[in-house]
N, C-alpha and C positions, 0 to 999 in steps of 0.2 A: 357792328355798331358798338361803342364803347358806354358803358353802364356798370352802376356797382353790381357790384356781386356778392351777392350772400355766403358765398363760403370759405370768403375770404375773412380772416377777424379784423374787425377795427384796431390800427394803432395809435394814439392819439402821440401827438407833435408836439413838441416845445418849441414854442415860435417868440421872437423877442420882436417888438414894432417901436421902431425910431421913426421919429419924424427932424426932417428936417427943416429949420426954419430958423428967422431974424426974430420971426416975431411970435408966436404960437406958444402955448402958456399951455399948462396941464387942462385948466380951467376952459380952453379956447380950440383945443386940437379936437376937433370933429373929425377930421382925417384918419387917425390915429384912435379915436375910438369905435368908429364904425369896422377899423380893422380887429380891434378888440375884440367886441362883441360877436362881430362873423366869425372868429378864431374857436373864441367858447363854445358858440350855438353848432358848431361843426362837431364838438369833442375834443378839442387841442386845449393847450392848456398856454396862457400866455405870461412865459416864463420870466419876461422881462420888458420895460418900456421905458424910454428915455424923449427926451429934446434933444436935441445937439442944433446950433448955427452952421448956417449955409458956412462954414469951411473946411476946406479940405481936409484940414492935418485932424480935425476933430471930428467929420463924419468914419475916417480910414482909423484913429484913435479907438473909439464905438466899435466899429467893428470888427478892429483885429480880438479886442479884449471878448466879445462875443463868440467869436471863431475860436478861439480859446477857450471858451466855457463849455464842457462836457455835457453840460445840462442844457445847452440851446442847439437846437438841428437844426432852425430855421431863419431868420432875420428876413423881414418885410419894413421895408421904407417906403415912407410916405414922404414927397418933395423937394425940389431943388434937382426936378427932371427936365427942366424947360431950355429955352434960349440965351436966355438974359446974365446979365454975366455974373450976378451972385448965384447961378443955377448949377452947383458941381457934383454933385448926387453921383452922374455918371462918371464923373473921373475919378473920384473917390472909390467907387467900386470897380474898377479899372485897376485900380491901384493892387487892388487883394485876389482880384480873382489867381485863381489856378488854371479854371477852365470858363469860358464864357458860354452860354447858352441861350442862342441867338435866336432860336424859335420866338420865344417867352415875348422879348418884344416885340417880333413882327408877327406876330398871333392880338396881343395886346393892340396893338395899330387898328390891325384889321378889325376885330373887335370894336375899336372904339370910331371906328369910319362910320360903321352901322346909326352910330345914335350924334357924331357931332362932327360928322363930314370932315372935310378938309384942314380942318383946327387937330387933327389927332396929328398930322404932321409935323406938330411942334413939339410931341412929348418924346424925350428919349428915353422909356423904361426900359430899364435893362435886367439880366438877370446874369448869375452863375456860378461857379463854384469856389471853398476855401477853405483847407483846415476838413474836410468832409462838411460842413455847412452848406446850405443850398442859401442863396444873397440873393432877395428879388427888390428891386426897386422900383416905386410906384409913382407917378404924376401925386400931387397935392392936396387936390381935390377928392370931399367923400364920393363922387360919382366915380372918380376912378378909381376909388379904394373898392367901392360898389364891385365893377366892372370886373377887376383883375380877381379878386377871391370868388364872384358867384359864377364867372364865366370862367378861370384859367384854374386858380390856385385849390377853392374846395374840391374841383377832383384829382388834380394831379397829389394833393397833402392825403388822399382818402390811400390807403391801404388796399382798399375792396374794391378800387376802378380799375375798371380794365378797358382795355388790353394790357396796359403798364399807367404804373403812377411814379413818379418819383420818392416816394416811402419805399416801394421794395430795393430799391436801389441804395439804400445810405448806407448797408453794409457795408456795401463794394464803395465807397467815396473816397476812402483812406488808403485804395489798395498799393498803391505805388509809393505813397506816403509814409509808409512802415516801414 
């Protein structure tokens, strides 16, 4: 059964939360600060937060210069995961991965079948790797920001879960890289 573990030390994460939107104002992004405050209330510290517009050349902009920031392990995006055709969240992050990590979404799906049935078919979150960076990208909505951190992200970001979390692993992220 996988549970934290006490003798393992906490390492706290530097995570940066973009959200993507036309419309979403500092003042307005509920999304983006429910991932906030989950980030905190975990022990991580949130190294950096932005707006960017649903496009391309400006969510891949974001977050190359992020993946280049020594001081961010983490990027969590909030929107522009859906159908519709200002929705590019997941091409964007297409664009930088190194390595994709295909779980994340269909872990996230299933997750989200649980509470909103057959509507979770329309989110494409994605997740994976860049620069040693882990890139997750999340549906728009605070429920889904809800969803992905209390059910996927706060224990895979935990040091102390076990059997494995993605924190013991950022060492090794660069290894081919160097």
């Amino acid at each position: 059964m996988a549970k934290i573990k006490g003798e393992r030390a906490f390492l706290p994460v530097n995570i940066a939360v973009l959200t993507v939107s036309d419309t979403r104002t500092p003042a307005t992004d509920r999304s983006g600060q429910t991932l906030a405050e989950r980030i905190e209330k975990a022990g991580h510290r949130v190294a950096a937060r932005d707006i960017v517009p649903d496009e391309k050349d400006a969510v891949v902009a974001r977050l190359k210069a992020w993946i280049a920031d020594a001081d961010i392990d983490v990027v969590i995006a909030t929107g522009g995961t859906g159908v519709t055709g200002r929705d590019i969240t997941p091409e964007a992050f297409q664009a930088v991965y190194e390595k994709d990590i295909p779980g994340f979404g269909e872990l996230f799906r299933w997750l989200s079948f649980q509470k909103i049935k057959t509507s979770t078919i329309q989110s494409r979150a994605t997740a994976g790797v860049a620069g040693g960076t882990y890139l997750f990208a999340l549906p728009g909505s605070p429920g889904a920001c809800r969803d992905a951190w209390d059910d996927i992200l706060v224990h895979q970001l935990d040091s102390r879960f076990k059997p494995c979390n993605f924190v013991e692993l950022m060492p090794r992220l660069k290894e081919r890289l160097e």
